[in-house]
Rosetta silent file (secondary structure, phi, psi, omega in degrees, C-alpha in Angstrom):
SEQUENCE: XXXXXXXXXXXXXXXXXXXXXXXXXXXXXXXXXXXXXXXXXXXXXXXXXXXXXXXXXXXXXXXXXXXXXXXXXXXXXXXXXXXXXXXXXXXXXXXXXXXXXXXXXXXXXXXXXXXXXXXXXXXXXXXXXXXXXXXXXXXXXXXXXXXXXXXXXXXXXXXXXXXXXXXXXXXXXXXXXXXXXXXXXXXXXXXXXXXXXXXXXXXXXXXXXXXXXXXXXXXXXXXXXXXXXXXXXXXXXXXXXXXXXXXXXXXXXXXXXXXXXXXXXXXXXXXXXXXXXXXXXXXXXXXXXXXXXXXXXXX
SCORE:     score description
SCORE:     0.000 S_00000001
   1 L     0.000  129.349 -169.596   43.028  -73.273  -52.625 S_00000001
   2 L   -91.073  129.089  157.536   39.291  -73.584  -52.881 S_00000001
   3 L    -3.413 -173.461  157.185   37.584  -74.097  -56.328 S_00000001
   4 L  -107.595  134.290  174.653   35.425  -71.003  -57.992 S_00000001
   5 L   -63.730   39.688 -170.987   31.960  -71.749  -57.063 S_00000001
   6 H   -43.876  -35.872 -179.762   30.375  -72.590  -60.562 S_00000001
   7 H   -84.862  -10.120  176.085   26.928  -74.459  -59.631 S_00000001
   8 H   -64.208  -61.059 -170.186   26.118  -71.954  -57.153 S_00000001
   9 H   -41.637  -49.048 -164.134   26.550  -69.484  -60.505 S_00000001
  10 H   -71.033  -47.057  156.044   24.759  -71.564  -62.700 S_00000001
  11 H   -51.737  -68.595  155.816   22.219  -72.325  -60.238 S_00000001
  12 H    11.668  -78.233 -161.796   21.796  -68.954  -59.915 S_00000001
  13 H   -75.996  -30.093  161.712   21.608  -67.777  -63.474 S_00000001
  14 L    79.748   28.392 -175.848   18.353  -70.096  -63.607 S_00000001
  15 L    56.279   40.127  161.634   19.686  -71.536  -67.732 S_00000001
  16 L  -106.978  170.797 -164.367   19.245  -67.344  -68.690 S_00000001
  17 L   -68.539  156.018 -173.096   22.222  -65.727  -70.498 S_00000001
  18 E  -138.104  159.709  149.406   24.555  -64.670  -67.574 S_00000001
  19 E  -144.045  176.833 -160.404   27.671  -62.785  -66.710 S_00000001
  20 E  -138.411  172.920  140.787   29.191  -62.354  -63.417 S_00000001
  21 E  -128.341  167.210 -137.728   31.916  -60.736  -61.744 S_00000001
  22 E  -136.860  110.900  168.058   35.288  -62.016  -60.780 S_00000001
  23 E  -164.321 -151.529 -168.849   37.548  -60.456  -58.000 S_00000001
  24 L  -179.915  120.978  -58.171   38.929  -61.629  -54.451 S_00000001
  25 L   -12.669  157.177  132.814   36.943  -60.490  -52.029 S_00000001
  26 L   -87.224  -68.383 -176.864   33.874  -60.053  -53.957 S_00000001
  27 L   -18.443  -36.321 -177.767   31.049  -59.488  -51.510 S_00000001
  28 L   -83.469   -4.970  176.685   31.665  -55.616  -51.628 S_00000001
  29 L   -67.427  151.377 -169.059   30.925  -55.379  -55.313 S_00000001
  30 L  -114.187    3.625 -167.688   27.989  -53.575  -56.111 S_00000001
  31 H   -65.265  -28.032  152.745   28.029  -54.477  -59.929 S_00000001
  32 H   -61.953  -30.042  177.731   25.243  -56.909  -59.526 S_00000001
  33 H   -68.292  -60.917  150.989   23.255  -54.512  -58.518 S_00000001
  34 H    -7.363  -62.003 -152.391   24.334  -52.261  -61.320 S_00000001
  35 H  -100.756   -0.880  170.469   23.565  -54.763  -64.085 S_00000001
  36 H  -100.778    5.202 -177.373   20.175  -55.989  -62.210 S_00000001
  37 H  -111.270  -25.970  175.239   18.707  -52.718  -61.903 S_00000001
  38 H   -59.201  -36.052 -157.812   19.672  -52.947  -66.189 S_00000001
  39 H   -87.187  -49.693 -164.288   18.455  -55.775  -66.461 S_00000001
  40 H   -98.672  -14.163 -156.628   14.848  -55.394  -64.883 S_00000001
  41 H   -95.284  -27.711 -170.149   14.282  -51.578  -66.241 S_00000001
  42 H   -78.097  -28.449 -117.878   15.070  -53.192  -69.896 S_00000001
  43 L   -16.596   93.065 -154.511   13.535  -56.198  -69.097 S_00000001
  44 L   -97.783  131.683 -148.102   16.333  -58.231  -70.578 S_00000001
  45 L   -91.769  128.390  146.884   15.533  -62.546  -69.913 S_00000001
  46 L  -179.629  160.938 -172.017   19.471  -62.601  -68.225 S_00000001
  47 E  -124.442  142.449 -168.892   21.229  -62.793  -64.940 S_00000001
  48 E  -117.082   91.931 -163.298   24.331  -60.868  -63.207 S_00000001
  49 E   -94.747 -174.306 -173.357   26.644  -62.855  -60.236 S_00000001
  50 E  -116.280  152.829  159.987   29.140  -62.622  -57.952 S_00000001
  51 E  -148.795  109.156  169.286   32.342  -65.593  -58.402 S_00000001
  52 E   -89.730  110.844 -169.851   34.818  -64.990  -55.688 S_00000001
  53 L  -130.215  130.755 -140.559   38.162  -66.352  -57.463 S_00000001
  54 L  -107.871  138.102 -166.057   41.315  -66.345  -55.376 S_00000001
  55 L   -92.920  151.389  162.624   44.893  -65.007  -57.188 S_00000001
  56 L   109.553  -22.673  167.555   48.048  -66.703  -57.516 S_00000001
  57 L  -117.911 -104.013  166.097   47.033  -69.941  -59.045 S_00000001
  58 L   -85.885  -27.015 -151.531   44.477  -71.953  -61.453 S_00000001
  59 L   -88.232   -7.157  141.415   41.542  -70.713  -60.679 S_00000001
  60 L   -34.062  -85.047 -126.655   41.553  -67.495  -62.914 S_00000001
  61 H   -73.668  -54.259  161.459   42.679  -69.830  -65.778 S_00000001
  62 H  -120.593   44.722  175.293   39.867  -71.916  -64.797 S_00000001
  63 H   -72.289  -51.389 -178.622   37.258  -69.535  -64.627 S_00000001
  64 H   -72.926  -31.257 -164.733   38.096  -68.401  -68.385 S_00000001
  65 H   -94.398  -12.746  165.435   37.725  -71.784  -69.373 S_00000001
  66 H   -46.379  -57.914  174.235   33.958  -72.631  -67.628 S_00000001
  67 H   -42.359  -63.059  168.144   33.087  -69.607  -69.725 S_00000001
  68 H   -34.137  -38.024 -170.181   34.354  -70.805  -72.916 S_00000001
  69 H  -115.192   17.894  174.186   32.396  -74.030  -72.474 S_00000001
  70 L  -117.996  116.985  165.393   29.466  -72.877  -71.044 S_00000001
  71 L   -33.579  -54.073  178.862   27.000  -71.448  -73.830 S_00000001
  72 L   -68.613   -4.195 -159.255   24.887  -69.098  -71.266 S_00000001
  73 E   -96.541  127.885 -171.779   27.737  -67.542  -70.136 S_00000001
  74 L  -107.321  -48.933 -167.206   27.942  -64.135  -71.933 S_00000001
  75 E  -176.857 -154.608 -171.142   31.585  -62.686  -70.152 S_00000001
  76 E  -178.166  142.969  174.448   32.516  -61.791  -66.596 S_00000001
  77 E   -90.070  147.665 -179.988   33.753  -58.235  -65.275 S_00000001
  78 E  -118.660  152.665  142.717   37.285  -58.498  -63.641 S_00000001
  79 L  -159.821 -169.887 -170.544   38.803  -56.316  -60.586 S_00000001
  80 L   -26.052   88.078   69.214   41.163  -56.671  -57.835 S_00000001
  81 L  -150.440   17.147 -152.920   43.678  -58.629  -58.457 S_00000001
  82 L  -132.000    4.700  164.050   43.074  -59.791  -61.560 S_00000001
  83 L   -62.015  -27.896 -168.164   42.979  -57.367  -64.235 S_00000001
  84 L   -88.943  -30.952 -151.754   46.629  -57.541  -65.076 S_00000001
  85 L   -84.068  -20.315 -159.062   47.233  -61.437  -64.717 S_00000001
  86 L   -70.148  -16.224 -159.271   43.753  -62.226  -66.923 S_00000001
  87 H   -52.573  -72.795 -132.269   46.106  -60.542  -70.207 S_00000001
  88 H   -86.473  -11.279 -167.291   48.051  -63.987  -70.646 S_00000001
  89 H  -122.231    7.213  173.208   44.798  -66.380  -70.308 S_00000001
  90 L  -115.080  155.642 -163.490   42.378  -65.127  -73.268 S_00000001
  91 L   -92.108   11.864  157.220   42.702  -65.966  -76.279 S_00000001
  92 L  -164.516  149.940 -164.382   42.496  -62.278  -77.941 S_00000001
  93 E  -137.200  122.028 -155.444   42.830  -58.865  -76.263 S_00000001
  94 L   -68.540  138.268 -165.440   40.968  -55.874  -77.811 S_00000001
  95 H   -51.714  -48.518 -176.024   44.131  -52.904  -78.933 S_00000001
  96 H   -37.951  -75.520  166.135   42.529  -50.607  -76.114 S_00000001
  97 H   -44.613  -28.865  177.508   43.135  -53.096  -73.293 S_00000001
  98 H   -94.325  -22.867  171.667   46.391  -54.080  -74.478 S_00000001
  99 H   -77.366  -20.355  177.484   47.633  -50.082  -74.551 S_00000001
 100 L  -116.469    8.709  169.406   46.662  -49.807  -71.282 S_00000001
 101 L    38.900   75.647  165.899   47.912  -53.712  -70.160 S_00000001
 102 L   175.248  111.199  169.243   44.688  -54.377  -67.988 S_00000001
 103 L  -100.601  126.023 -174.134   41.781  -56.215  -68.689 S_00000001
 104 L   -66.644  -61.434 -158.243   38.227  -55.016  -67.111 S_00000001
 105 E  -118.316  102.740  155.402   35.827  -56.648  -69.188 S_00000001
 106 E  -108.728  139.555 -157.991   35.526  -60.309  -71.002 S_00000001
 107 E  -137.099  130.271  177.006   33.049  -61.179  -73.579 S_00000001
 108 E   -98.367  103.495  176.538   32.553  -64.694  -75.348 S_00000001
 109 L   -33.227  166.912  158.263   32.236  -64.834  -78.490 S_00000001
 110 L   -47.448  -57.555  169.090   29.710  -66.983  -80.276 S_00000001
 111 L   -33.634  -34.942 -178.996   32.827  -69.754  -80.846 S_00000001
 112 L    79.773   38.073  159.065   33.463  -69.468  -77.499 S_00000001
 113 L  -113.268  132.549 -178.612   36.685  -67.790  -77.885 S_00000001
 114 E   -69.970  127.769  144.072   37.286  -64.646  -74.899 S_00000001
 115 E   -98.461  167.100 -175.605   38.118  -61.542  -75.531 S_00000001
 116 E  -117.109  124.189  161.655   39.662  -59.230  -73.181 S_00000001
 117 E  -139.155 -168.909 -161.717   38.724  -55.472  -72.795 S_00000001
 118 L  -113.914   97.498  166.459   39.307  -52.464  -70.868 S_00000001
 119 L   -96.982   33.189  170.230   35.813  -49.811  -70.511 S_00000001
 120 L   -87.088  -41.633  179.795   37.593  -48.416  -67.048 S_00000001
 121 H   -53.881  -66.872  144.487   39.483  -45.853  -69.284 S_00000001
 122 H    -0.250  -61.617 -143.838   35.666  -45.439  -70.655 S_00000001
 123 H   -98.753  -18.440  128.903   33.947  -45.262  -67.038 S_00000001
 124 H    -8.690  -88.482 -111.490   37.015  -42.866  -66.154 S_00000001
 125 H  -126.603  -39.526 -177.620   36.798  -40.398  -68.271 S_00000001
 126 L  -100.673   -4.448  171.846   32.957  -40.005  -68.779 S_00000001
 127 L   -90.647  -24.720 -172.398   32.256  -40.212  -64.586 S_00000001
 128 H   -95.987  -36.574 -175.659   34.912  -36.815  -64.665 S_00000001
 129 H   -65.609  -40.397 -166.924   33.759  -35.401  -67.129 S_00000001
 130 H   -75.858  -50.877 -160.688   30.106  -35.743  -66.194 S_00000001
 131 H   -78.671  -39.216 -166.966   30.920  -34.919  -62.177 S_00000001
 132 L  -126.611   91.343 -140.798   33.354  -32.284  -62.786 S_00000001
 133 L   -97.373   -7.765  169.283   31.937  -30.008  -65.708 S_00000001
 134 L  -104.506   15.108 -175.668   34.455  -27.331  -65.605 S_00000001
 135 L   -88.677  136.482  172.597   37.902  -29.143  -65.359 S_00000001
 136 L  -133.674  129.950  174.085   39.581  -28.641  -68.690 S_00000001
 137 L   -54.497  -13.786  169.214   42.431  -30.912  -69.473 S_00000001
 138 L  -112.340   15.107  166.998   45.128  -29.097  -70.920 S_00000001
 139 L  -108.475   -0.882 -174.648   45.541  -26.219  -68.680 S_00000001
 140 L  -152.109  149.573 -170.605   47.102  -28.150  -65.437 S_00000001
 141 L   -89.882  136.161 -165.981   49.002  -30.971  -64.678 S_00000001
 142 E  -103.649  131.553  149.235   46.995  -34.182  -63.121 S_00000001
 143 E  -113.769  157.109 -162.850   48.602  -36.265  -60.274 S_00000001
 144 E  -149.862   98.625  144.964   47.726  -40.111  -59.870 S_00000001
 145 E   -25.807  113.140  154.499   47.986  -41.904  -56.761 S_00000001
 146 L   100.186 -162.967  164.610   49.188  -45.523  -57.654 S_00000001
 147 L  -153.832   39.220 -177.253   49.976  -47.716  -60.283 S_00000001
 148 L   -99.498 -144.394 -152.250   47.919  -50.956  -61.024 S_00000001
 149 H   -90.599  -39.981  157.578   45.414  -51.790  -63.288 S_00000001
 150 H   -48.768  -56.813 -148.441   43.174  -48.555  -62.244 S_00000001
 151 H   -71.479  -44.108  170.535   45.799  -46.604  -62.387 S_00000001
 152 H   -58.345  -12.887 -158.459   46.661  -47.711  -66.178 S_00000001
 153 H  -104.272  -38.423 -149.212   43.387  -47.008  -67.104 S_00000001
 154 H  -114.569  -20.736  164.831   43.144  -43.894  -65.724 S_00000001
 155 H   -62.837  -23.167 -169.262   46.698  -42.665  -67.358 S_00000001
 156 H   -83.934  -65.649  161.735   45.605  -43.617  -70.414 S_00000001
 157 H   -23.845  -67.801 -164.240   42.553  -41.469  -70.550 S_00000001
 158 H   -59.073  -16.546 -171.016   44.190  -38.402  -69.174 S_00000001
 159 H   -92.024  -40.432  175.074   46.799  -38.608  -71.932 S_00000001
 160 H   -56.407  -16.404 -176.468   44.330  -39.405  -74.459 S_00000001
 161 L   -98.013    2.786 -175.834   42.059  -36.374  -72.913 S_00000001
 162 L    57.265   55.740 -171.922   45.352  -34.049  -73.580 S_00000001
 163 L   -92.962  150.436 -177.314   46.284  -33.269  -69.641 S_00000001
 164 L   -98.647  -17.518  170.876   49.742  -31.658  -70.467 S_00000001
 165 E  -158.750   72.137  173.624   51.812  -33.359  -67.526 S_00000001
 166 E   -52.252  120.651  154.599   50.882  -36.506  -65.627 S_00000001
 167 E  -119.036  125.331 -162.907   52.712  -37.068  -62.507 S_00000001
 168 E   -90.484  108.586  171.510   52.619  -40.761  -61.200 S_00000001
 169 E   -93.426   83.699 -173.559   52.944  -41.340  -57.450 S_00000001
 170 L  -111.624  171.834  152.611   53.314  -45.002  -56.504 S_00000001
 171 L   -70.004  -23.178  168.065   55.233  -46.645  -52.971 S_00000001
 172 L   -86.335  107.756  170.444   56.644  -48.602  -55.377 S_00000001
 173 L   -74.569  -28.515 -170.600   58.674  -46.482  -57.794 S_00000001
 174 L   -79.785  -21.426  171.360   60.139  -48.320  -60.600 S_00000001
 175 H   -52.584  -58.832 -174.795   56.402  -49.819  -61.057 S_00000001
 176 H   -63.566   23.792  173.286   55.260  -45.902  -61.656 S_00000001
 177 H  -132.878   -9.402  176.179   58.432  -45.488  -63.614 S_00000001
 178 H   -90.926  -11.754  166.255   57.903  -48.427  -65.678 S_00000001
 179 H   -88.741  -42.819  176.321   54.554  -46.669  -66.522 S_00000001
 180 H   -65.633   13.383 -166.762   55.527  -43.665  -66.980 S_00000001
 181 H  -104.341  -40.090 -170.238   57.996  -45.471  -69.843 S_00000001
 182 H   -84.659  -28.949 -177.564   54.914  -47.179  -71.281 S_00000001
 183 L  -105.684   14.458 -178.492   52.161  -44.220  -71.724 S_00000001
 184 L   -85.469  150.456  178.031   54.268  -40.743  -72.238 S_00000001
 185 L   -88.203  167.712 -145.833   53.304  -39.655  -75.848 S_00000001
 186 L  -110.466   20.815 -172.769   55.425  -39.057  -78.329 S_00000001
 187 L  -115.871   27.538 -163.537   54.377  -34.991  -78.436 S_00000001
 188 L    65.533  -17.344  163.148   56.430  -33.744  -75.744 S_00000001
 189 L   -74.438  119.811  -71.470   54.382  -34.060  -72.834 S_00000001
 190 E  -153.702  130.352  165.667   55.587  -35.340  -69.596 S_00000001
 191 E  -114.924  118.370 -163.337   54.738  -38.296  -67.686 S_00000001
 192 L  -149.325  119.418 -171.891   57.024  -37.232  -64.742 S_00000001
 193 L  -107.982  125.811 -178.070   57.530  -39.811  -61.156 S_00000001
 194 L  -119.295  125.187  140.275   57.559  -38.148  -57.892 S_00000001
 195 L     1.459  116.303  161.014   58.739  -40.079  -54.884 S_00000001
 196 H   -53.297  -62.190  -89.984   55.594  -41.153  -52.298 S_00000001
 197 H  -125.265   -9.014  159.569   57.654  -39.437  -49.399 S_00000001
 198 H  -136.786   67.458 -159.818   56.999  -36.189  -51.397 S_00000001
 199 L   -84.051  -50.454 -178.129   53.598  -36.878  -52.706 S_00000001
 200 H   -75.827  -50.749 -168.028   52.400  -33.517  -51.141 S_00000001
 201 H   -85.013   44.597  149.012   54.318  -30.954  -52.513 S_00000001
 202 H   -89.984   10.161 -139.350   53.632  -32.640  -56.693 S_00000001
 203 L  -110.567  -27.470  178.479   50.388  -31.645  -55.495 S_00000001
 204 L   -57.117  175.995 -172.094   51.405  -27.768  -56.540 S_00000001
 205 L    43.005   -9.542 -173.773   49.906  -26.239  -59.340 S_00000001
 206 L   -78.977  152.910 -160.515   47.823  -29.025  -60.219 S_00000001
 207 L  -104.108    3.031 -172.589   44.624  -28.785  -61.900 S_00000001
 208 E  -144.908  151.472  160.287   43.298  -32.875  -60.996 S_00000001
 209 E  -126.123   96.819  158.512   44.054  -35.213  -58.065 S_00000001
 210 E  -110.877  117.417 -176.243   43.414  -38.940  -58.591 S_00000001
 211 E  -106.914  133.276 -172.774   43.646  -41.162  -56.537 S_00000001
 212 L  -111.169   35.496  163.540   43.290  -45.021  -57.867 S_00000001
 213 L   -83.031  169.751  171.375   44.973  -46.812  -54.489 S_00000001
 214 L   -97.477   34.697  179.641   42.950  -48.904  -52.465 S_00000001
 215 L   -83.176  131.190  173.885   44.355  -46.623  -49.433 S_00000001
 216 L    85.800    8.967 -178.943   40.882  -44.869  -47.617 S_00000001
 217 L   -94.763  144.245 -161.483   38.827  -48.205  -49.028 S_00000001
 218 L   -81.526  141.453 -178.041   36.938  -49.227  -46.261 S_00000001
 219 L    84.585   26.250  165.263   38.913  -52.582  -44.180 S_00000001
 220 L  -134.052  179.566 -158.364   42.177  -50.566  -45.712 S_00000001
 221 L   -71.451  161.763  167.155   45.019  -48.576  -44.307 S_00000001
 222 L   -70.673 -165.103 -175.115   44.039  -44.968  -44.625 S_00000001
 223 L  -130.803  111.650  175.412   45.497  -42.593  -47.433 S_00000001
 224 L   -90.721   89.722  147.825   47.523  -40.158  -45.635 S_00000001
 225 L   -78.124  121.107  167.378   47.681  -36.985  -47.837 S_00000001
 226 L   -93.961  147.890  152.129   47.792  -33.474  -46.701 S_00000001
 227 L   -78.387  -19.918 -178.141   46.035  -30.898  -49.247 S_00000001
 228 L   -44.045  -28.565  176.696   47.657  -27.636  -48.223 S_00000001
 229 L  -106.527   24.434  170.321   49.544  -27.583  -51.003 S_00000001
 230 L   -82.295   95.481 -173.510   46.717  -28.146  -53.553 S_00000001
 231 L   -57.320  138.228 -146.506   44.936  -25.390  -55.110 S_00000001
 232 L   -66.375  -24.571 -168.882   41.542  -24.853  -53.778 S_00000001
 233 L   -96.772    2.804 -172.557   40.234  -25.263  -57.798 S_00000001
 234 L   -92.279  146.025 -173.582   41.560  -28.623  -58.360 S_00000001
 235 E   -74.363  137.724  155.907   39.143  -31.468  -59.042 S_00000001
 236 E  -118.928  112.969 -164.474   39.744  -34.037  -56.783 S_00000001
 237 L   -91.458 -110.524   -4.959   38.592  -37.742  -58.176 S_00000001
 238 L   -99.732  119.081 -171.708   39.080  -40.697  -55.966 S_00000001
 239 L   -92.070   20.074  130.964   37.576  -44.071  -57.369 S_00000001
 240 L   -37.722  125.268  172.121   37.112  -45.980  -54.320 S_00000001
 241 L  -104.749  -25.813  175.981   33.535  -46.474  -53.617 S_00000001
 242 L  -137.772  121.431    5.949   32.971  -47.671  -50.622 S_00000001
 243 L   -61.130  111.515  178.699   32.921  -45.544  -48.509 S_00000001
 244 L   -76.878   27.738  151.696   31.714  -43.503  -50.967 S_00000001
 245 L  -139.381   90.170 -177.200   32.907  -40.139  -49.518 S_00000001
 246 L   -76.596  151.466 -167.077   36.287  -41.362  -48.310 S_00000001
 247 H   -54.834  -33.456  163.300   38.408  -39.141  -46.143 S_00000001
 248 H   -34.974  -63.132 -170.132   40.465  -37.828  -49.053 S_00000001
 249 H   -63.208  -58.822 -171.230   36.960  -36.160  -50.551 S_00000001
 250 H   -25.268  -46.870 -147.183   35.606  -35.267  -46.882 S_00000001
 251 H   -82.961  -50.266 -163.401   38.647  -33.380  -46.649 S_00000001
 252 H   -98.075  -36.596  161.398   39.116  -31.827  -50.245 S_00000001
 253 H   -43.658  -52.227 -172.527   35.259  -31.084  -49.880 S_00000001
 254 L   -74.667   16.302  173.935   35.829  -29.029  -46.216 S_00000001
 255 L  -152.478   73.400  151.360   38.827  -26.430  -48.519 S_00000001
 256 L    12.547   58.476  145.052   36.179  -26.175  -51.484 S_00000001
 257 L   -50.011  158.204  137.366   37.815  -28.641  -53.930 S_00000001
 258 E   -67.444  135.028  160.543   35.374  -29.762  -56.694 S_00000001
 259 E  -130.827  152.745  153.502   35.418  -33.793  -55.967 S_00000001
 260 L  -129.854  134.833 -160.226   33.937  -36.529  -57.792 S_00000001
 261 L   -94.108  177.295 -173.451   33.643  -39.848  -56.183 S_00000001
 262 H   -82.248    1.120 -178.221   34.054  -43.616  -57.402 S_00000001
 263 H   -68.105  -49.461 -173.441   30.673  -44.437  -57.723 S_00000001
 264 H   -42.779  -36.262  176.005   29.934  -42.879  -60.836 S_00000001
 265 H   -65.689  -31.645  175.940   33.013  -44.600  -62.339 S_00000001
 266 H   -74.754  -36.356 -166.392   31.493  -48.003  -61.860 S_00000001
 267 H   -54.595  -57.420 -165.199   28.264  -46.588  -62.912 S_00000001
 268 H   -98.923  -24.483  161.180   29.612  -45.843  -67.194 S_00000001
 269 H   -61.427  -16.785 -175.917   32.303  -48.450  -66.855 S_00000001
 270 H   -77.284  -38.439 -164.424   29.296  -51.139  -66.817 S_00000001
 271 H   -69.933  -23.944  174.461   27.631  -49.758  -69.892 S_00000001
 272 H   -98.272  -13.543  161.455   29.762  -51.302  -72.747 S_00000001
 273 H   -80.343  -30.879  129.988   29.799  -54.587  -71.037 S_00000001
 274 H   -12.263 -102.753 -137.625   25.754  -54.460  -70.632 S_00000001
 275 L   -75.136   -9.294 -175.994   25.575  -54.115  -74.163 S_00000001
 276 L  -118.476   11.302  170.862   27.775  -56.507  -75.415 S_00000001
 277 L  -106.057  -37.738  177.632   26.359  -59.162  -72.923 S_00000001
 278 L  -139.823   13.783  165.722   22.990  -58.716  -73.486 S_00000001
 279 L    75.851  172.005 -170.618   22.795  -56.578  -76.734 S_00000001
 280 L   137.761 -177.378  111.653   21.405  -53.506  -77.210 S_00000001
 281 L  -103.618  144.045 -166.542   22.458  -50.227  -77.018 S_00000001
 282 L    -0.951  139.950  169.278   24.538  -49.069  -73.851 S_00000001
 283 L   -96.219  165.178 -160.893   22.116  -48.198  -70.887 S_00000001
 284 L   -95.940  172.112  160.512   22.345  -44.720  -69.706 S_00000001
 285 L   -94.546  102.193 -167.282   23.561  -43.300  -66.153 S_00000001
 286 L  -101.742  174.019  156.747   20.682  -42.061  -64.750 S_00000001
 287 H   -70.967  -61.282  167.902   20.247  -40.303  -61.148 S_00000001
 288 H    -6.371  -69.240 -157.723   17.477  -43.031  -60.433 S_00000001
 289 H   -53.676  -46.595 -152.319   20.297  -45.812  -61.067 S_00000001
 290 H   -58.292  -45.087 -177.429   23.013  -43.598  -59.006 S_00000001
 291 H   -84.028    6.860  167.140   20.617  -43.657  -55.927 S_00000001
 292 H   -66.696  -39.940 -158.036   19.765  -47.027  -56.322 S_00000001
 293 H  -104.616  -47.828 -177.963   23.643  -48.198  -56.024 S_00000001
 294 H   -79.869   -4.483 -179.824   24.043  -45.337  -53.475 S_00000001
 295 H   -81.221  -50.411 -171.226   21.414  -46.450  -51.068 S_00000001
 296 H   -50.588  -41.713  166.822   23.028  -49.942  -51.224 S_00000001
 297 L   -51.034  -25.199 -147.768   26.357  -48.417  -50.137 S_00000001
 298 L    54.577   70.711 -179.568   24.564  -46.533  -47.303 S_00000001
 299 L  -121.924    0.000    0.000   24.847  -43.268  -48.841 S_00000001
């Protein structure tokens, strides 16, 4: 298992405060660009990287601990695979992030103790809201495609936005039944697990479709879905970005769906780690930024 590449980072970062992000692959993230287009319109003295860190052994573990003992090092953004496993290796994890058991975000204190937090529920919630200005949350039941660290993130919102029935769709069931144990509220409202092999018809009546697999991600299996039984008024989210009109939207776009796509969600999940990395307050979501990040994509 190969090392994390720290002096490339370090080199990099040129001694200004830095943060990076952390996933396996990395090369498709666009989140440097994100926090470098922040970075120069503020013009904040700091630097944003890439650290491709490989799952299953040390090198998470010691990833958290360069940060701890390197001063310039402001945090590091997590994704795939490593939001769930990072819970167990910091040494305090903000109540948000631990209700939804997936950390997003890590920010080092002055001591140089980590914390771990979650802004996806954040970058969620305020990308749907923003994209899709008439979906109202309590009048139709939301279905959600998977069940990982996205997926927790994105249940957690919707319950917290007061969607009246979440139904959870994983290939794996008892994971989506083991979720659906940990977020239904305590009001009567239903977190209710439908079988992938009937994925299409949960799809009636519903007023949201999200999907948070990496199915339709480009170098990934497609996402086979039919829409026919999906009312023509339902928002359809899917927070895969690249491509960033994946055959799910193409598709729910051609039958006049509302969609909103995954860029935006990266776009306002970035904003409370910006600010707590390099101070301030939160940078906005501008159109500017979004075609900056959407050009990059070829979009």
């Amino acid at each position: 298992m190969a090392s994390p590449d720290f002096p490339s980072l370090l080199s990099s970062s040129a001694r200004r405060p830095f943060a990076f992000i952390v996933a396996w692959p990395v090369a498709h993230s666009r989140s440097p660009l994100l926090h470098g287009y922040w970075l120069k319109r503020r013009k904040v003295e700091g630097y944003y990287g890439r650290l491709a860190v490989e799952p299953g052994g040390t090198a998470l573990r010691a990833t958290f601990d360069f940060i701890r003992r390197t001063p310039m090092a402001r945090g590091c953004n997590l994704t795939l695979p490593h939001k769930i496993e990072a819970l167990g290796l910091l040494d305090d994890i903000a109540p948000a992030a631990a209700r939804i058991g997936a950390v997003n975000t890590v920010v080092r204190r002055d001591n140089g103790k980590l914390e771990g937090r979650n802004t996806d529920a954040f970058g969620f919630i305020s990308a749907l809201r923003a994209g899709a200005r008439d979906w109202q949350p309590s009048t139709a039941p939301a279905v959600v495609l998977g069940a990982g660290g996205a997926a927790r993130a994105v249940i957690s919102a919707l319950v917290d936005a007061g969607v009246p029935e979440v139904r959870l769709i994983n290939r794996t069931r008892q994971t989506a039944i083991d979720l659906a144990v940990h977020f239904t509220p305590d009001d009567g409202r239903t977190l209710a697990v439908e079988d992938w092999s009937r994925r299409e018809s949960a799809l009636a009546d519903a007023g949201l479709l999200v999907n948070t697999t990496s199915l339709g991600m480009r170098g990934q299996p497609p996402l086979e879905l039919a829409l026919d039984r999906l009312p023509s008024t339902a928002v359809v989210d899917d927070i895969v970005y690249v491509p960033l009109r994946t055959d799910l939207l193409a598709r729910a776009q051609a039958r006049g769906n509302p969609t909103v796509d995954g860029l935006d969600m990266l776009l306002h999940q970035g904003r409370p780690g910006f600010a707590a990395w390099f101070g301030g307050t939160e940078p906005a979501v501008t159109p500017a930024l979004r075609r900056a990040v959407a050009s990059d994509l070829g979009a």
